[in-house]
C-alpha positions in Angstrom: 31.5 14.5 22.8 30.7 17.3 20.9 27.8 18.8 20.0 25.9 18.7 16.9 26.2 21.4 14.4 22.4 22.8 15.0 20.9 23.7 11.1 17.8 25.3 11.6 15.3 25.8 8.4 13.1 28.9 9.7 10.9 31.0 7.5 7.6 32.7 9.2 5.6 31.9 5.6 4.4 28.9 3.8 5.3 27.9 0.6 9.3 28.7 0.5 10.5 25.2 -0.5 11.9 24.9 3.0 11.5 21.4 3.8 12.3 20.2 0.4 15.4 22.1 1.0 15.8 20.9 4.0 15.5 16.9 2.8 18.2 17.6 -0.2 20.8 19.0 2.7 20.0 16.3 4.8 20.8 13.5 2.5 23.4 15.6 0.4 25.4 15.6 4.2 24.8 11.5 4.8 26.0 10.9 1.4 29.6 12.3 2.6 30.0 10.5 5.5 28.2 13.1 8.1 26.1 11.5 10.8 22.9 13.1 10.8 19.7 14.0 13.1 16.6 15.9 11.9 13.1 17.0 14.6 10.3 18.0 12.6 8.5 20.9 14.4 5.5 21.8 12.0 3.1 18.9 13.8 0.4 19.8 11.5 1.9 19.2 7.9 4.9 17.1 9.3 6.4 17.6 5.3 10.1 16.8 6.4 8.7 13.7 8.8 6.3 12.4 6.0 8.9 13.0 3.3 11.5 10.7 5.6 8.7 8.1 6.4 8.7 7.8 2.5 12.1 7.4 2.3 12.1 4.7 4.7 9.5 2.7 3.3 11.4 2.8 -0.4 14.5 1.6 1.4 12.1 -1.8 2.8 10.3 -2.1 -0.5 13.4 -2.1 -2.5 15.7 -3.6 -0.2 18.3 -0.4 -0.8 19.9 1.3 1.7 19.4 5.1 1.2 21.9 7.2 3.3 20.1 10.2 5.2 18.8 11.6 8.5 17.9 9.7 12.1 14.4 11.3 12.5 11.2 12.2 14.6 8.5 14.5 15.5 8.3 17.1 18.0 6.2 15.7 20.9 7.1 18.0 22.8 5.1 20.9 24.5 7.4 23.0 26.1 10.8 24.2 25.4 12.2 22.1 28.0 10.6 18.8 26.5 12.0 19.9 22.9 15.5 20.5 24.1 14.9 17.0 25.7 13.7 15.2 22.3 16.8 17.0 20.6 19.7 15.7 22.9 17.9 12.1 22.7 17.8 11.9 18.8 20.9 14.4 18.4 23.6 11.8 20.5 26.5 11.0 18.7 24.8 13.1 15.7 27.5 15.4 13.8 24.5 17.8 12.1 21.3 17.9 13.9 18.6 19.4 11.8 15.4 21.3 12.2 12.2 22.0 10.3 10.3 24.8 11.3 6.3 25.6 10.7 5.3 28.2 7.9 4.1 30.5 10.7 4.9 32.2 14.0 6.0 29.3 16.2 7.9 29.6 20.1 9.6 26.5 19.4 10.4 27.7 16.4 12.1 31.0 17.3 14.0 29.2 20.1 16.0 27.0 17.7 16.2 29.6 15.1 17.4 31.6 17.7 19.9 28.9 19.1 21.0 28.3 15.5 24.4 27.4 14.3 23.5 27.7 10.7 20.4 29.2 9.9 18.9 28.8 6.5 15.8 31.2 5.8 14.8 30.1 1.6 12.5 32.7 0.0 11.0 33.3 -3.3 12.4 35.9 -5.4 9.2 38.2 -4.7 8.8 41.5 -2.6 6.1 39.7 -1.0 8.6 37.0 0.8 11.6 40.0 1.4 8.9 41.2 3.5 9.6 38.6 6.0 13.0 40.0 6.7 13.2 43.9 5.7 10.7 46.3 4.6 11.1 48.4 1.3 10.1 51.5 0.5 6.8 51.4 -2.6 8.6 54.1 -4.7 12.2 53.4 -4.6 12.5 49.6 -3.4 15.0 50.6 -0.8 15.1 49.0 2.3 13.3 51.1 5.0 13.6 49.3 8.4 14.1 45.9 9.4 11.1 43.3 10.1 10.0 41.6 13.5 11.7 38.6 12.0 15.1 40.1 11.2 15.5 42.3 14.6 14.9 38.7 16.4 17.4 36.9 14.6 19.9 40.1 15.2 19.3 40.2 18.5 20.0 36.2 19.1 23.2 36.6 17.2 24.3 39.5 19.4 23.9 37.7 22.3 25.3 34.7 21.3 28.5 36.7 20.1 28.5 38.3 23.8 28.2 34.3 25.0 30.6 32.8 22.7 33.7 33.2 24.5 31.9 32.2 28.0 30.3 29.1 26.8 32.6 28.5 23.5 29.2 28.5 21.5 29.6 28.8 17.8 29.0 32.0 15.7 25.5 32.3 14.3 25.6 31.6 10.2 22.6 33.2 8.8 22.0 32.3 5.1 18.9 33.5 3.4 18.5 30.8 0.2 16.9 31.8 -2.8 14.6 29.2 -4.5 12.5 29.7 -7.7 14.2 32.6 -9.2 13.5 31.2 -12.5 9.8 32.6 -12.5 11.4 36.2 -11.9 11.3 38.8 -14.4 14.8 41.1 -15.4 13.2 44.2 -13.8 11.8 42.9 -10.0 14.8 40.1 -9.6 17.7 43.5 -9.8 15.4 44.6 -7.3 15.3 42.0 -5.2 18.8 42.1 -5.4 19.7 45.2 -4.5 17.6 44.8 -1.4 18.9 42.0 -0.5 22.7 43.3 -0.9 21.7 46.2 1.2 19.7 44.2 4.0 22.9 41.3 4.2 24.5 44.5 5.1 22.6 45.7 7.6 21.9 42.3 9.6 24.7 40.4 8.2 23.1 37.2 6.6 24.7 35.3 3.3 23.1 34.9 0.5 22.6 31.9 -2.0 21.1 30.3 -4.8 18.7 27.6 -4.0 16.2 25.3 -6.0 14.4 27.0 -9.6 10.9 25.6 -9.8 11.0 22.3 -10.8 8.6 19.4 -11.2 11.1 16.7 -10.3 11.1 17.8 -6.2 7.3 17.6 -6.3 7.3 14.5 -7.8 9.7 12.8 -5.7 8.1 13.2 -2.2 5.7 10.2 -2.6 9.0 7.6 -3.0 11.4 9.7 -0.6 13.7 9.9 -3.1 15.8 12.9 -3.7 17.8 14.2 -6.8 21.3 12.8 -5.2 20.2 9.1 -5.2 22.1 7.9 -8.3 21.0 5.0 -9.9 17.1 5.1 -8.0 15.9 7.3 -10.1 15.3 5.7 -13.7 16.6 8.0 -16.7 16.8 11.6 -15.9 16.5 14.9 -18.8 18.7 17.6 -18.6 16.8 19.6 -16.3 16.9 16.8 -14.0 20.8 16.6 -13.7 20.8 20.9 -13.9 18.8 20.7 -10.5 21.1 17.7 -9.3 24.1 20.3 -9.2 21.4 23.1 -7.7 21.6 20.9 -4.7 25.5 20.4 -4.6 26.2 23.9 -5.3 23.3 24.8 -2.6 25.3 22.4 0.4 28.5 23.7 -0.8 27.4 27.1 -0.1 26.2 26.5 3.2 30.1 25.6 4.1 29.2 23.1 6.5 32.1 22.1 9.4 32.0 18.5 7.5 33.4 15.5 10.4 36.1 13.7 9.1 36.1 11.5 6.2 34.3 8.0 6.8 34.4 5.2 4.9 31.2 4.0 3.1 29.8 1.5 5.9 30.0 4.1 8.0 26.9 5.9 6.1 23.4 5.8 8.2 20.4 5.0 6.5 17.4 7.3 6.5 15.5 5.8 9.7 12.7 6.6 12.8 14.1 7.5 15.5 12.0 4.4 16.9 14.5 2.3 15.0 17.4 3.7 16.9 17.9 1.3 19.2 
């Protein structure tokens, strides 16, 4: 059997939306018919974990079945251990998903490095380009490449070199924007341009991601996300606006989707403790 397609949320600094992000995707890909695995790495604010845990407990308070991800914590303290943890949870998985700490990790770097998709969400600021390319005060051009970037270049050259040895797949870097809506005219042309210029450079994708909205904040206690029709009471405007943010958000990320299942065939957010 296959592999799992390895989707690695990665970004060195707190506060990007990543996990959120990386919930929506997971659910958004259960909801078509993809099987899918998810290790939380951040053992200290264990967001994804908790944010499944709630999902879980909604499904046996409600008595719903709420398609997403198979799911655990890293226990692991070595890279050895953690490659263990992700073959055990990953079987049969088609997407096998990771969460990443808000800081300089090892195990962190390893998967971003072993990556098939790799999604890096910022906020539209200078201070967040700063994790990948550094710009020049005056002009805003991009003046050399970060720490961060040169490692994630330097994987993907190597796994280019390997790919026809080991038939690994290409690297797919996409840096995600979230909360461009708090962005003034002036800095988010900036932003752009550098980012045009950088994608250049190191060869990442960009998209659109998730505008700051209340909704994702709100919905972390229940586990619920913005794609579970008909759990979520009436929703405004706004609501169904960041309801397509999502969609538009997987779609970019063009995902090698399994083949079509048929609705039993949808797993329901679960420990991996339940597995068996």
């Amino acid at each position: 059997m296959a592999a799992p397609h390895r989707i690695v949320f990665a970004n060195e600094k707190g506060g990007t939306g990543k996990s959120t992000t990386a919930v929506h995707v997971a659910v958004a890909l259960a909801y078509q018919g993809a099987r899918v695995a998810a290790l939380d790495l951040d053992t200290r604010q264990k967001t994804f974990f908790r944010y499944c845990e709630n999902r879980a407990e909604t499904q046996r308070r409600r008595n719903v079945e709420l398609p997403g991800p198979v799911f655990d914590i890293c226990h692991g303290d070595s890279i050895e251990m953690l490659e263990e943890e992700a073959a055990r949870i990953g079987e049969g998985a088609d997407f096998l998903l990771f969460d990443t700490p808000g800081r300089d990790d090892p195990f962190a770097r390893h998967v971003a490095a072993s990556a098939d998709t790799l999604v890096t969400p910022m906020n539209d600021s200078f201070v967040d380009f700063d994790l990948i390319g550094h710009v020049d005060a005056e002009t805003f051009k991009v003046r050399k490449l970060s720490f961060y970037a040169e490692l994630i270049w330097e994987a993907r050259i190597k796994r280019s070199r390997a790919q026809l040895e080991q038939q690994k797949r290409e690297m797919d870097w996409v840096v995600v924007r979230n909360r461009t809506g708090f962005t003034d005219a002036r800095n988010q042309r900036r932003i752009d341009q550098a980012l045009t210029e950088l994608s250049k450079r190191v060869g990442f994708r960009v998209s659109q991601g998730l505008s700051e909205r209340v909704i994702y904040r709100e919905l972390f206690p229940s586990g619920l996300t913005l794609l579970d029709k008909g759990h979520l009471g009436e929703l405004g405007t706004s609501h169904l606006v960041a309801r397509q943010e999502v969609r538009s958000l997987v779609a970019n990320l063009r995902l090698p989707m399994p083949p079509s299942r048929d609705e039993t065939s949808r797993t329901a957010t679960r420990p991996v403790a339940e597995m068996a």
